[in-house]
DSSP file (Angstrom, degrees, kcal/mol; ACC not computed):
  #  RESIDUE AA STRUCTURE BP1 BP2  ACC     N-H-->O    O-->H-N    N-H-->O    O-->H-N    TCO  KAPPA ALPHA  PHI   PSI    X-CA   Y-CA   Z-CA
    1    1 A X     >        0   0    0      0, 0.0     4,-1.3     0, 0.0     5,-0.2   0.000 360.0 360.0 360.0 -28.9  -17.2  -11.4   -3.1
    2    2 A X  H  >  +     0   0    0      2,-0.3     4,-1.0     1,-0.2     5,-0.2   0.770 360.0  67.5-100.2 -30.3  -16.5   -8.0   -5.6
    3    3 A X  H >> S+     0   0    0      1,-0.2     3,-0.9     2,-0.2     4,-0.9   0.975 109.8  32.6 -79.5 -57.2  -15.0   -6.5   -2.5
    4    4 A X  H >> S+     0   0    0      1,-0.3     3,-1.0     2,-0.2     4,-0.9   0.942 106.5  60.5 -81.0 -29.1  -12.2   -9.2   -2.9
    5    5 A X  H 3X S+     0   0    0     -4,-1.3     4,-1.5     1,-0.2    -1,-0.3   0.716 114.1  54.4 -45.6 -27.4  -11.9   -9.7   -6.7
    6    6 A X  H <X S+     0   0    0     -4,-1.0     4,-0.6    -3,-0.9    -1,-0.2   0.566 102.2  52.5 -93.9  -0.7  -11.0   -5.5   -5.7
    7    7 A X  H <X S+     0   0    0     -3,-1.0     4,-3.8    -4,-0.9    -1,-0.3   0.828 108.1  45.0-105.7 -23.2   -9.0   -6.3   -3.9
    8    8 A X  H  X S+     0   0    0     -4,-0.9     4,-0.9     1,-0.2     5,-0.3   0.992 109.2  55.5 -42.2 -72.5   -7.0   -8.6   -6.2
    9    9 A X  H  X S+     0   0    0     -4,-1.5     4,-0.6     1,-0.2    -1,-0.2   0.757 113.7  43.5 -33.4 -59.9   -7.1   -6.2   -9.1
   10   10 A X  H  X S+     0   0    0     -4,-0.6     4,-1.7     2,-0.3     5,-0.3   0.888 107.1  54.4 -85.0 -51.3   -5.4   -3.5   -6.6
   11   11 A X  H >X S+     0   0    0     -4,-3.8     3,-0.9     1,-0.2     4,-0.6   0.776 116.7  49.1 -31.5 -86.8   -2.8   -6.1   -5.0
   12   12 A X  H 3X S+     0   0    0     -4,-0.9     4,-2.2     1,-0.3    -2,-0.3   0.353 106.3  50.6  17.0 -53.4   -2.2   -6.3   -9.2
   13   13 A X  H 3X S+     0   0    0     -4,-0.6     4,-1.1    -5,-0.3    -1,-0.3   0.994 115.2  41.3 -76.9 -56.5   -1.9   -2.6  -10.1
   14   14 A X  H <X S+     0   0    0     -4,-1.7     4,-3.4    -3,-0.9     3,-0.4   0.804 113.0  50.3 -76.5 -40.5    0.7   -1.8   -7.4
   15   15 A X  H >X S+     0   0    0     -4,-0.6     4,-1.9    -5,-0.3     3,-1.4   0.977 116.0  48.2 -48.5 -59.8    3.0   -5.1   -7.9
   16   16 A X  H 3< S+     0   0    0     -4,-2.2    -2,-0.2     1,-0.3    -1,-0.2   0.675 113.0  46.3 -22.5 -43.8    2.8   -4.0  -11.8
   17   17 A X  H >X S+     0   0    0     -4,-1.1     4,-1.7    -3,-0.4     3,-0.7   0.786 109.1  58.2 -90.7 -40.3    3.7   -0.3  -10.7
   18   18 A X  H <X S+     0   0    0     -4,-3.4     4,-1.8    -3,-1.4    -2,-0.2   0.914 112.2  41.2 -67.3 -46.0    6.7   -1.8   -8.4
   19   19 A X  H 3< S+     0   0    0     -4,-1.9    -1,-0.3    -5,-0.3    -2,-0.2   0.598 103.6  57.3-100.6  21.2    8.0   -3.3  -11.2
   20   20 A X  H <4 S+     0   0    0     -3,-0.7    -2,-0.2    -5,-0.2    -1,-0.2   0.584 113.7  50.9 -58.9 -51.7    7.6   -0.5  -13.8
   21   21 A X  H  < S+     0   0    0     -4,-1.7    -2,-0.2     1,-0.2    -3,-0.1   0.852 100.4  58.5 -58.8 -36.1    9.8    1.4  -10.8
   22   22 A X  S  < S+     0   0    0     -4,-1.8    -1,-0.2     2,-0.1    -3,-0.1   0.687  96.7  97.3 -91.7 -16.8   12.6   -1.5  -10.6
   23   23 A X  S    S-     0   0    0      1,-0.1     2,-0.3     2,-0.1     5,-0.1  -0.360  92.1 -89.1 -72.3 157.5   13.3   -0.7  -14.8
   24   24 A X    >>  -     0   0    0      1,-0.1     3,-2.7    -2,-0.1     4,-1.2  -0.475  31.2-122.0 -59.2 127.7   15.6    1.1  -15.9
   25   25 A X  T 34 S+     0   0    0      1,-0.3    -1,-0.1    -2,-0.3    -2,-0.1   0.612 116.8  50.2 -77.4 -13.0   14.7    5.0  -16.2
   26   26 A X  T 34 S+     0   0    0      1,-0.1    -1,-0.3     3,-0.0    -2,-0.1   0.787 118.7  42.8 -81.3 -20.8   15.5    5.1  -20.0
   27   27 A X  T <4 S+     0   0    0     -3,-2.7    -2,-0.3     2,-0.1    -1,-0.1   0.752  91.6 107.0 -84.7 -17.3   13.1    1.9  -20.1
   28   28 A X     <  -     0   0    0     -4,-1.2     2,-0.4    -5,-0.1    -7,-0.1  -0.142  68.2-139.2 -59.9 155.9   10.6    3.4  -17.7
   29   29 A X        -     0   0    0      1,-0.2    -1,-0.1    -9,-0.0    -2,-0.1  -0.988   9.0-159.1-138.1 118.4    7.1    4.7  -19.5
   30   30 A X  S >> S+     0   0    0     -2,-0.4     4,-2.5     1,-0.2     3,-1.6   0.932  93.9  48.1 -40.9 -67.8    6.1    8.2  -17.9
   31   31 A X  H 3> S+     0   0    0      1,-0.2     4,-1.6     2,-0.2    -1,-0.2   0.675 113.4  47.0 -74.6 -25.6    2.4    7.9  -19.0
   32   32 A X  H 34 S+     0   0    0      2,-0.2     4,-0.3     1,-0.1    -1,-0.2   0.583 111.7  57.1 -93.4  -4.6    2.1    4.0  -17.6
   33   33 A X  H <> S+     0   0    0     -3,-1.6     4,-2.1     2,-0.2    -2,-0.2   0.783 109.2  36.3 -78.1 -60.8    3.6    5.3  -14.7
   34   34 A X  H >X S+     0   0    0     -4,-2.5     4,-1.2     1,-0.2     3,-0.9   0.984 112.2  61.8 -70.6 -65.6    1.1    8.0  -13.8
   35   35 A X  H 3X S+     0   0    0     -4,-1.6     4,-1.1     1,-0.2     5,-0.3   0.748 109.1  39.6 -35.5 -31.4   -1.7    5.9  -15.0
   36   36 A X  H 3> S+     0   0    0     -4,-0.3     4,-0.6     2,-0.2    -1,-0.2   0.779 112.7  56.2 -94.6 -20.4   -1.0    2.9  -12.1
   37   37 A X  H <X S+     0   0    0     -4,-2.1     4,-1.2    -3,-0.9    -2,-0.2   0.956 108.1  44.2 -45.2 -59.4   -0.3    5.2   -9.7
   38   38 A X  H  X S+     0   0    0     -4,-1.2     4,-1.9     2,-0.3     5,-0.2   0.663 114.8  48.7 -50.2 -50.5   -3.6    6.9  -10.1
   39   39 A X  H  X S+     0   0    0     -4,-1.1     4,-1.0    -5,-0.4    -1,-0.2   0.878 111.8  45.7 -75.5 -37.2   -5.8    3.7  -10.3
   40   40 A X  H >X S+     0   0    0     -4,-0.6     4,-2.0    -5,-0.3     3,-0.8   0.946 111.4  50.2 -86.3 -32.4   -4.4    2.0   -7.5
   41   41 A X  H >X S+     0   0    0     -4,-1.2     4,-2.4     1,-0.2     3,-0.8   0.965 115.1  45.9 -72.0 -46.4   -4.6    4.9   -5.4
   42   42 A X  H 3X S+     0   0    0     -4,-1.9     4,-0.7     1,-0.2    -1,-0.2   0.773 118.5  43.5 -24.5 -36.4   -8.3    5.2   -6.7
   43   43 A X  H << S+     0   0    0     -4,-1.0    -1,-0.2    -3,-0.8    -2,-0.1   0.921 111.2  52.8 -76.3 -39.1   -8.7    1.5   -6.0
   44   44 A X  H XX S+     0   0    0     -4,-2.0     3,-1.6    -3,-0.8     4,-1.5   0.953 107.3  54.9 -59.9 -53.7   -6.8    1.6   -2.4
   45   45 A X  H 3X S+     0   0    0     -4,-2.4     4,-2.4     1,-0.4    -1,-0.2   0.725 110.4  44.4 -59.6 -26.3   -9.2    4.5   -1.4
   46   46 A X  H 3< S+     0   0    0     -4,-0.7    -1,-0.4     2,-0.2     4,-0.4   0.251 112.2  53.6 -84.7   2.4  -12.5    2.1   -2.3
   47   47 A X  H <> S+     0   0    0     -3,-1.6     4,-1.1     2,-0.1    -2,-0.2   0.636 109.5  43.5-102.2 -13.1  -11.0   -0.4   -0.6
   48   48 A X  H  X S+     0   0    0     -4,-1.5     4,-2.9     2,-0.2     5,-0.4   0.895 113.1  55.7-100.0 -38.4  -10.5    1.7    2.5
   49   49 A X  H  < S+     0   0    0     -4,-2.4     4,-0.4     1,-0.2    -3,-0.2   0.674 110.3  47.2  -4.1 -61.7  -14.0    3.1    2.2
   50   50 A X  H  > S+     0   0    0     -4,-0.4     4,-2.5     2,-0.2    -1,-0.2   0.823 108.8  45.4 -62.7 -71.7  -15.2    0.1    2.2
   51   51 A X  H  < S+     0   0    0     -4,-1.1    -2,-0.2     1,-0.2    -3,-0.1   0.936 113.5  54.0 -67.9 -25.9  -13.5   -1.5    4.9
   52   52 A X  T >X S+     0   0    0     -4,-2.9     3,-1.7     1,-0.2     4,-1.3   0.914 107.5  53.8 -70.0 -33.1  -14.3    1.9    7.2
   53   53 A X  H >> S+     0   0    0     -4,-0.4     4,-2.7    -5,-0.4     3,-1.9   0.996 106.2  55.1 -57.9 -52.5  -18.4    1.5    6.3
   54   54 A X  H 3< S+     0   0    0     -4,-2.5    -1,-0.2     1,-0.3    -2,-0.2   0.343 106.7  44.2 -86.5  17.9  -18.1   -1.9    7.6
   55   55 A X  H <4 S+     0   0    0     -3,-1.7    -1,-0.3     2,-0.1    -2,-0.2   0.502 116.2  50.1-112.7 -10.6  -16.6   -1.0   11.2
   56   56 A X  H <<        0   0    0     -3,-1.9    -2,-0.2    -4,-1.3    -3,-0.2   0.977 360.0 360.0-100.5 -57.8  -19.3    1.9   11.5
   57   57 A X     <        0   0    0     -4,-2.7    -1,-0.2    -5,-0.2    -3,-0.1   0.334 360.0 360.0 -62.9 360.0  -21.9   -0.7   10.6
Protein backbone atom coordinates (compact mmCIF):
# COMPACT_ATOMS: atom_id res chain seq x y z
CA UNK A 1 0.00 0.00 0.00
CA UNK A 2 3.04 2.85 0.92
CA UNK A 3 4.92 1.22 -1.85
CA UNK A 4 2.15 2.73 -4.23
CA UNK A 5 1.23 6.04 -2.45
CA UNK A 6 5.45 6.21 -3.47
CA UNK A 7 4.91 5.66 -6.22
CA UNK A 8 2.31 8.42 -6.73
CA UNK A 9 4.26 11.04 -4.99
CA UNK A 10 7.27 10.18 -7.61
CA UNK A 11 4.89 9.98 -10.81
CA UNK A 12 4.12 13.83 -9.05
CA UNK A 13 7.61 15.13 -8.59
CA UNK A 14 8.73 14.41 -12.18
CA UNK A 15 5.38 15.61 -14.02
CA UNK A 16 6.00 18.92 -11.66
CA UNK A 17 9.75 18.97 -12.84
CA UNK A 18 8.55 18.45 -16.66
CA UNK A 19 6.72 21.29 -16.41
CA UNK A 20 9.12 23.54 -14.48
CA UNK A 21 11.35 22.50 -17.84
CA UNK A 22 8.42 23.53 -20.48
CA UNK A 23 8.68 27.45 -18.72
CA UNK A 24 10.35 29.80 -19.95
CA UNK A 25 14.09 30.09 -18.84
CA UNK A 26 13.73 33.67 -17.47
CA UNK A 27 10.56 32.09 -15.52
CA UNK A 28 12.45 28.94 -14.61
CA UNK A 29 13.47 28.72 -10.68
CA UNK A 30 17.25 27.22 -10.43
CA UNK A 31 16.79 26.11 -6.76
CA UNK A 32 13.12 24.26 -7.54
CA UNK A 33 14.77 22.84 -10.28
CA UNK A 34 17.64 21.11 -8.50
CA UNK A 35 15.39 20.25 -5.62
CA UNK A 36 12.85 17.93 -7.93
CA UNK A 37 15.38 16.62 -9.68
CA UNK A 38 17.12 15.35 -6.60
CA UNK A 39 13.91 13.92 -4.88
CA UNK A 40 12.57 12.10 -7.60
CA UNK A 41 15.76 10.66 -8.41
CA UNK A 42 15.94 9.72 -4.57
CA UNK A 43 12.31 8.46 -4.84
CA UNK A 44 12.90 6.56 -8.35
CA UNK A 45 15.87 4.78 -6.66
CA UNK A 46 13.50 3.41 -3.58
CA UNK A 47 11.16 2.55 -5.85
CA UNK A 48 13.64 0.50 -7.88
CA UNK A 49 15.10 -1.03 -4.65
CA UNK A 50 12.12 -2.04 -3.84
CA UNK A 51 10.91 -3.54 -6.84
CA UNK A 52 14.58 -5.42 -7.18
CA UNK A 53 14.08 -6.96 -3.24
CA UNK A 54 10.84 -8.29 -4.39
CA UNK A 55 12.25 -10.43 -7.60
CA UNK A 56 15.14 -11.74 -5.35
CA UNK A 57 12.54 -12.68 -2.75
Amino acid sequence: MSIGILALVTMAVWIIQIYEFIKHEEKQDNRKTILLTSFGCLLTTILTIHLIQNFIA
